[in-house]
N, C-alpha and C positions, 0 to 999 in steps of 0.2 A: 674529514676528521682523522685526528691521529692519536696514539698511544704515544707520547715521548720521555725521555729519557738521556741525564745526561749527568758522569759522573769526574768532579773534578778532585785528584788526588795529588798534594805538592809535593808528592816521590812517586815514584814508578812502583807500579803494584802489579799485583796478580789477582784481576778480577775476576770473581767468580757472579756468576748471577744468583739472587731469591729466586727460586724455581716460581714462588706466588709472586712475584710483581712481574714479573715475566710475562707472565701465564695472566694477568691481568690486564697489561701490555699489549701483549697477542689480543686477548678479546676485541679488545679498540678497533686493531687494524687488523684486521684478518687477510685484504687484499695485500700484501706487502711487509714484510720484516728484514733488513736489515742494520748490522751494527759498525760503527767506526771507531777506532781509535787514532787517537794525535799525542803527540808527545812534544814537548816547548824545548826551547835551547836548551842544551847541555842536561839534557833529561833532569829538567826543573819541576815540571809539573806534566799530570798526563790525564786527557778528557777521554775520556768512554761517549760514545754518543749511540743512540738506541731508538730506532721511526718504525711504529709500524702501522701503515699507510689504511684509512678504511678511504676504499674511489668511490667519490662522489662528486667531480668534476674534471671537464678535459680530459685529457690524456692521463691517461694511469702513469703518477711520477713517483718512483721510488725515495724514500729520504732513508739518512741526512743527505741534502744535495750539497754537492763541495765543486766549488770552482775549482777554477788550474792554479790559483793562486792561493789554495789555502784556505777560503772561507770556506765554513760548515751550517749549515741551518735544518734546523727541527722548527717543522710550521703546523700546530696546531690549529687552523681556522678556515672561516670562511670569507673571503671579499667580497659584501655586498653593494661596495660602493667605494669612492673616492679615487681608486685606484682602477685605471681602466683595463678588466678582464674578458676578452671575447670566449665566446664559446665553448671554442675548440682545447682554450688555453688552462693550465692548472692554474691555479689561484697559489700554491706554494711555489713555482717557478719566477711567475712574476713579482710576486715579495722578493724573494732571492733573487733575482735582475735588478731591481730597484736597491736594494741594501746594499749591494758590491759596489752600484757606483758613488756610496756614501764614503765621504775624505774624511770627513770631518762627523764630529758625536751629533750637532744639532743638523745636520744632514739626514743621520739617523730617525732624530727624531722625528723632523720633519715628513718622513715616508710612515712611516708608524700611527701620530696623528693624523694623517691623511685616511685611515681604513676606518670604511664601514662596517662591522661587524663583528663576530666574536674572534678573539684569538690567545693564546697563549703558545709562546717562542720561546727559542734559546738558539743563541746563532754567536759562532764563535768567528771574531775577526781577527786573520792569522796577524798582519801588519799591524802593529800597535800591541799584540797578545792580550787583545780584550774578548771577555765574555759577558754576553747581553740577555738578560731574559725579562722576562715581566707577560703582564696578562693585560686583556682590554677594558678600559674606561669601566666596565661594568663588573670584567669577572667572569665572564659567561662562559669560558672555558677555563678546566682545573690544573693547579698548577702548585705542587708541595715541595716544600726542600726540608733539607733536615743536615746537619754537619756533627760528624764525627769526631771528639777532639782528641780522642787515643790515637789515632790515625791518619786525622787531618785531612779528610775528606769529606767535600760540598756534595752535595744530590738532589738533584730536581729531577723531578717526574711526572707526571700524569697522575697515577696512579701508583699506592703505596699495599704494605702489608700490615693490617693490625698486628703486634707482637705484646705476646703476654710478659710480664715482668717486670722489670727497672729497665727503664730507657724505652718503654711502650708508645709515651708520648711524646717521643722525639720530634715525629713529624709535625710539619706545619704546614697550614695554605701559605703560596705567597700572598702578601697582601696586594691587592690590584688597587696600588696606590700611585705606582708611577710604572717605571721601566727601571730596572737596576744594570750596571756594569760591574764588571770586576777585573780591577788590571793585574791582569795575570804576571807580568814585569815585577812590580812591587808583594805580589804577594810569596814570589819565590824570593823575594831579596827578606822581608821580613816573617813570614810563616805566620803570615796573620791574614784572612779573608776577611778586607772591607768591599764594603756593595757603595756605591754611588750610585744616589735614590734622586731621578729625573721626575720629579712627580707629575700629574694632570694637575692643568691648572685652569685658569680663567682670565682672558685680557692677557694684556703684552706682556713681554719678559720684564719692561721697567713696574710695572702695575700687575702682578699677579697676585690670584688667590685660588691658595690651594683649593681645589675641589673637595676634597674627601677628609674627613677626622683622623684616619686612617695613616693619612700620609705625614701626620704631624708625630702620631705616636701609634708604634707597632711593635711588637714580639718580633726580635731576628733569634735565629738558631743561637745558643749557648755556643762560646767561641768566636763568633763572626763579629762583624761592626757595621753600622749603617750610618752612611755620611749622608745626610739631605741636601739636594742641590746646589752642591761647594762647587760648582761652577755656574750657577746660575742661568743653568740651561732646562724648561722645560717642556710638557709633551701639551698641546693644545686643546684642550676637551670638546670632544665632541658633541657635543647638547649646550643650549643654550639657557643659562641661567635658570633657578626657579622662579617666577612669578612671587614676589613676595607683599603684593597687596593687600590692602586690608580694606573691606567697604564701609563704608566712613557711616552709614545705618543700615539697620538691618531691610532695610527698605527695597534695598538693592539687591538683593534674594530672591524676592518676587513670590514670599509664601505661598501657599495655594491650600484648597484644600484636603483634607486627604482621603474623604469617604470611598472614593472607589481609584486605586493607585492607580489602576490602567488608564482611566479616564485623564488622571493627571499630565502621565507621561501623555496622554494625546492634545493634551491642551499645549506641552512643547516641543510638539514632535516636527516643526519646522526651524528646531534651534537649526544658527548657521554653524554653530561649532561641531554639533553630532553629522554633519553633513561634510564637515572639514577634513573629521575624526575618521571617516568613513574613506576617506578620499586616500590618508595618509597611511592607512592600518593595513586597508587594502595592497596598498604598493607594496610593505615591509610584508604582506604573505608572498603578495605574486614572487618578490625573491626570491622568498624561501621555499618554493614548490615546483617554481619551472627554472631551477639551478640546475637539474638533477644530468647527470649525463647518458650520452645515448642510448649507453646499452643497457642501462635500467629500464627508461621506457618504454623501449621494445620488449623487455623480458616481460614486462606484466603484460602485456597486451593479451599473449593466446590462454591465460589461464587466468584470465581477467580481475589478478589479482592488482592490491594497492601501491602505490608508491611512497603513499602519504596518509598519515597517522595522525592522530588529536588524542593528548589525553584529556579523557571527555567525561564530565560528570552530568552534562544535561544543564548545569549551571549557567550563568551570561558570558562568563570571560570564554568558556568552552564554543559554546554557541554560535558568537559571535568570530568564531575561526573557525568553525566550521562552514558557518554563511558566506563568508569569504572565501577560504577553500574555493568552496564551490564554484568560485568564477573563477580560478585560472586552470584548475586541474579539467583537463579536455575529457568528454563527457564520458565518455567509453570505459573511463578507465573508474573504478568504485573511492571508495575513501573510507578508511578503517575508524571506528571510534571504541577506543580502547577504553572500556569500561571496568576497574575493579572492586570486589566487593570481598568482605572475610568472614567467614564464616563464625560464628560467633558458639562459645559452650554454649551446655543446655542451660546451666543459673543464670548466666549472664541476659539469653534470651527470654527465660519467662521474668526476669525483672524488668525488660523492656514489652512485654505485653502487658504486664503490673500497670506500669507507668502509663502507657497508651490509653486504655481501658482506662484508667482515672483520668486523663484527661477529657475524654467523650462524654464520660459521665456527667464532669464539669459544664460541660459543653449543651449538657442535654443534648444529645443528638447521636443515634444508631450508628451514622458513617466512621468508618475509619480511614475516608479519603485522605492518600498523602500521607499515608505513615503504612511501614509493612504488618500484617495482622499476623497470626497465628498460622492460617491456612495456608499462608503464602509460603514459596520456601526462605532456608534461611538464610540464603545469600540477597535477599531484597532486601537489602540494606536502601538507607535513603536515595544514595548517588547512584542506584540501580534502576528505582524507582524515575526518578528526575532524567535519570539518562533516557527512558524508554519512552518518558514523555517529552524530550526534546527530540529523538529520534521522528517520531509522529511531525514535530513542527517540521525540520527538516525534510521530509520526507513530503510534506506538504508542500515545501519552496520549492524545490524539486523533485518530482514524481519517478524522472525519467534515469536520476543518478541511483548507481551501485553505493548504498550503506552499508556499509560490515557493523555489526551492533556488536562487538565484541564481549562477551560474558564473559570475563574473567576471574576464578572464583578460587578462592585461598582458603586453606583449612587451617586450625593451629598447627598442627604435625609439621606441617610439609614449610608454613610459615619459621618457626624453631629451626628447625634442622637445614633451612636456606640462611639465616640468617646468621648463625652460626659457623655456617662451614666456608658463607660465600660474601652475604651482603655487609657483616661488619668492618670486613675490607674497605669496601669501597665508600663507605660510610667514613672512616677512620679519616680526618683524625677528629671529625668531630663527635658527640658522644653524647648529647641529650635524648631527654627521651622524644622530644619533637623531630630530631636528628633519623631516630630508631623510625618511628610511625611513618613520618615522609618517606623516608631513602628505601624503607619496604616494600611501602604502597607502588612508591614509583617504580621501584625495581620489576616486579610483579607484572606490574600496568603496562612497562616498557617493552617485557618480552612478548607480550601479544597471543599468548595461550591460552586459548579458553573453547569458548563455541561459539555461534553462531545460530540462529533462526531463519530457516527458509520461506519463500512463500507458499510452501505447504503447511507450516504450521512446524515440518520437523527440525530437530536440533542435531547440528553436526560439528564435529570438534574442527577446531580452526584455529591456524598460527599467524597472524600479518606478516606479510612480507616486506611491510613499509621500511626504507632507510630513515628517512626521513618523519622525525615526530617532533607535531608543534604543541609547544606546554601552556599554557594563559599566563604562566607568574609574570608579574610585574603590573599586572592591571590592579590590585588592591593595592601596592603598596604606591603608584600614582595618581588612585583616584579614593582613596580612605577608605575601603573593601572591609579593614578588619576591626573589630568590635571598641581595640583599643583607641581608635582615630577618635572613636565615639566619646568615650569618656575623655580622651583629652580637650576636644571642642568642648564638652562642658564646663570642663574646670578651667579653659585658659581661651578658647574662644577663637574666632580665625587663627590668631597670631600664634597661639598653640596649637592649633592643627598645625598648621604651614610648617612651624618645625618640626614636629612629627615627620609630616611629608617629607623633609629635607633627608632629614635621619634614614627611612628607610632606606631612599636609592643608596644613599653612601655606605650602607652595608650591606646589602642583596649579595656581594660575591662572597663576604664571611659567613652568612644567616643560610643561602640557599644554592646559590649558583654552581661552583662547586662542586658539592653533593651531588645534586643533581646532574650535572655533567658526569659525572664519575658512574652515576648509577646507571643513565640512559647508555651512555657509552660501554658499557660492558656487555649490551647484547651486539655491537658490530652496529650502532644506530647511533642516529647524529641529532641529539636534542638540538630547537629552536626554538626560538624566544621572540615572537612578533611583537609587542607588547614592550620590550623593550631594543627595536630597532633606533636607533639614533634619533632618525625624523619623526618616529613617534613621540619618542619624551624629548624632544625640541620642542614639538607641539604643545603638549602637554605641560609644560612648562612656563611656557608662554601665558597660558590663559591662566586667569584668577582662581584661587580654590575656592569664589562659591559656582563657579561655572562648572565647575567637576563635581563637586558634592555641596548638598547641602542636609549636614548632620541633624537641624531641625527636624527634618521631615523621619518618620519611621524607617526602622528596619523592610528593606525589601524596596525601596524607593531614597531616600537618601545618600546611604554609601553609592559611591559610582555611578552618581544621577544620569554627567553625561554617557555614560556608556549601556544606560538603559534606555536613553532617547534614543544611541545610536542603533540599538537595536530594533525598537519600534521603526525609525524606516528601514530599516533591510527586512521589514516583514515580521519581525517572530514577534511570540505572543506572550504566553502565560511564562516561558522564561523571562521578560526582561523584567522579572518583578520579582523573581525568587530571593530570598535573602543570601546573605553569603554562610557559604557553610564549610568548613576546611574540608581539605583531602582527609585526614583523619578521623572527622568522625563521621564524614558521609559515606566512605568504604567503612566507615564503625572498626577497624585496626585499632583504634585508642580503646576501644572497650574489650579486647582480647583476652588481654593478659593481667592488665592493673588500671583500673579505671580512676584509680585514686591519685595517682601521679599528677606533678606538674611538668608544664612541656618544658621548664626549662631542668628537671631535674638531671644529675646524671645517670642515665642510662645502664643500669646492669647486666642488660641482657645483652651488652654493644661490649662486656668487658669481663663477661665471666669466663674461663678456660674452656670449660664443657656445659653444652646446651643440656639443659632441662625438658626432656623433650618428652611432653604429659600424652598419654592418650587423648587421639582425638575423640569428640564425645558429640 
């Protein structure tokens, strides 16, 4: 993974760097920094180009890599597939091999839709004076630009700086709608930056359909222009259509009862699809866990720390990466599960024992099983709770592996005064309040400080040393995980979910991805996304939406049906039946500060000058 950086300016300048995007830059890549400049015929225009390198495979390769001919490339990715990578070899070298011997644009593209896995690029081809950038089919790596028009200069980055003021909201994601070019030729003859937008598509070049909404209408920078496929050339998507069936009665669901949900899921626990599921989920880990290069491996070994991380709630999508994990990562070596929880004020807490306590009441019944009590402390938030009793499952599937139970525990103070000096950056430019609660939690969760429990009983402060962290997103929004899948089945019925379903992938890189990358990436760590490997939502695509969910059935057994069967055969238990519960309110961060917000409000604490920063209490 990389920090990248690349600034195009149509006269010759005196760059100075943002000491913070820099400096956020560096975070990324900490193995590696350095910077390039080029400058076009008769000092027309001049590109700044800016890598710095985090090694996580092959040979530690410095970027920008620049051939003898003038090409330059900044490769933010990873090649999990299509593109044949041995071992030994970097994954950015061999894109840059492949790309130089492209003549022609749909050469280009052709090497491009060929990768399996996350990337976002900027690769300047000296012949022709084209500059190329864009992100992958999903988004899964960050990628913003923004244009200057007092000055006349383009900038994409990685990673940007929140700026208070007028012109704050300059930046933007690119959209991961296609791959963009810019001929740098015409833009010095006319002082106008158009982008020529190659979008993802679907079927031949005679017979295409755009994949993504995205790609039809998009936000470009104030000043620039964006021409859509005026050559008629695009990039081939990588997944294969949604499944857009509809079962002709409800017959074909296979209702069931629902007195005891376990029993249910064992009445299909020989579905052939959760066994398929199993098959395909599996391989998109093993990628992403035995990529790692050698001297990682070796280094955990004598202090028999991790290599490999899960943000982990105890929840199914978590779970079921953890289970997996467990078969390719070689036994010796432990597996981190990064646990976070926020400590909540004193009001906020006794209105949740308030709450509790009336409901037991309700209940008629003394237990306060499954919800944290009074005695407990007050970082037993749910997802702490749930994590320790997935922990136990795991620990049961395997006896013999190292689990790091990570306890990572957040106060408001320390929350304020992070988020203000550090994580609205990285957050930027998005700016809800849902924006703020994730990109913290993760933030937090990412960096892997907290403590640990020995088998002695005692607790000892503990940092993961994992590169490498796998996240669950993508599992609700392909299998109806989230509460609103629910109400749209009722109101509009398969054919309304299914579009639902449609919607979410085609915006996962503006809603979450992103972000996310941006946040995980700031501690020198390389988010991954199993969940949404290619051949998983190929798969996933393929089968009908009642074979993945069926909305009928309750909370905790409906949404993500099949991925609760999947779990009942890889063994676990009382997780595959847990309902779904967001990162926000199972770390409880949504109840901190304003529990009255909506998630999609915007965010003031993402855009005030100076933090409010209450005692903690």
């Amino acid at each position: 993974m990389c920090g990248i950086f690349c600034l195009l300016s149509l006269s010759p300048t005196r760059f100075e760097w943002d000491k913070r995007v820099y400096e956020h830059l560096r975070r990324r890549g900490p193995s590696s920094s350095q910077d390039l400049t080029v400058t076009g015929t008769n000092s027309c225009y001049q590109c700044v180009f800016s890598a710095h390198v985090l090694h996580m495979r092959g040979l530690l390769t410095p970027q920008p890599l620049r051939s003898t001919t003038g090409n330059i490339l900044l490769w933010n990715g990873e090649v999990f597939g299509g593109l044949p990578v041995m071992p030994e070899e970097n994954d950015s070298a061999v894109v840059f091999e492949r790309l130089l011997s492209c003549k022609q644009p749909a050469e280009n593209l052709s090497v491009l839709s060929s990768i399996r896995g996350p990337w976002a690029f900027v690769y300047y081809q000296q012949a022709g004076d084209y500059l190329w950038f864009g992100r992958d089919f999903f988004g899964r790596r960050s990628l913003l630009w923004k244009f200057d028009v007092e000055f006349n200069i383009l900038t994409l980055t990685s990673v940007a700086a929140h700026t208070h003021g007028p012109g704050r909201s300059a930046w933007q994601e690119v959209p991961a709608a296609g791959v963009y070019r810019v001929d740098l030729a015409a833009v010095s003859d006319t002082g106008r930056v158009v982008f020529e937008v190659y979008p993802w598509a679907q079927g031949g070049s005679e017979h295409v359909s755009v994949c993504s909404e995205t790609a039809r209408e998009f936000g470009v920078p104030i000043g620039c222009t964006a021409v859509m496929n005026q050559s008629g050339l695009v990039l081939t998507s990588p997944v294969c259509p949604l499944n857009m069936s509809i079962p002709p009665s409800l017959n074909e669901t296979q209702h069931l009862s629902v007195e005891d949900p376990e029993q249910l899921l064992a009445c299909r626990e020989k579905n052939k699809a959760a066994a398929r599921l199993i098959d395909v989920l599996s391989e998109a880990v093993r990628r992403r866990v035995q990529s790692l290069p050698l001297h990682l491996k070796v280094s955990v070994t004598p202090n028999r720390q991790a290599a490999v991380a899960i943000l982990f709630s105890g929840g199914i999508d978590s779970m079921i990466l953890a289970a997996l994990v467990d078969r390719h990562v070689p036994a010796h070596q432990p597996i981190d599960l990064l646990n976070v929880a926020f400590k909540l004020p004193e009001s906020t807490m006794q209105k949740e024992y308030t709450k509790i306590n009336k409901k037991q009441k309700n209940k008629q019944t003394g237990s306060a099983d499954g919800a944290f009590s009074q005695t407990r402390g007050r970082f037993d938030v749910p997802d702490r709770i749930t994590g320790k009793a997935g922990l136990k499952e795991l620990q049961g599937l395997n006896p013999e592996r190292k689990w790091n139970f990570v306890e990572i525990n957040v106060t408001q103070k320390e929350l304020q005064k992070t988020r203000q000096e550090h994580i609205c950056h990285l957050v930027h430019p998005l700016d809800t309040v849902l924006d703020d609660s994730i990109g913290c939690a993760v933030w937090f969760a990412a960096r892997g400080r907290g403590f640990i429990t020995e088998d002695d009983d005692n607790q000892r402060c503990f940092t993961s040393s994992a590169n490498v962290i796998l996240t669950g997103i993508g599992a609700d929004e392909q299998l109806a995980g989230y509460s609103r899948h629910r109400v749209r089945y009722k109101v509009s019925g398969h054919e309304g979910l299914i579009q639902e379903l449609a919607m979410e992938l085609g915006r996962i890189s503006s809603r979450n991805l992103g972000r996310d990358d941006r946040v995980i990436g700031d501690h020198g760590k390389e988010a991954r996304f199993p969940y949404l490997d290619e051949d998983v939502v190929s798969f996933l695509n393929s089968l009908p939406v009642w074979e993945k969910a069926d909305l009928s059935l309750p909370r905790g057994i409906g949404e993500k049906l099949l991925l609760r069967l999947t779990a009942k055969q890889l063994g676990l238990g009382h997780s595959a039946v847990l309902p779904k519960r967001a990162m926000q309110f199972g770390s409880r961060i949504a109840k901190m500060e304003n529990s009255h917000e909506k998630a999609s409000d915007k965010c003031t604490r993402l855009q005030t000058d100076r933090a409010d920063l209450s005692e903690d209490t």
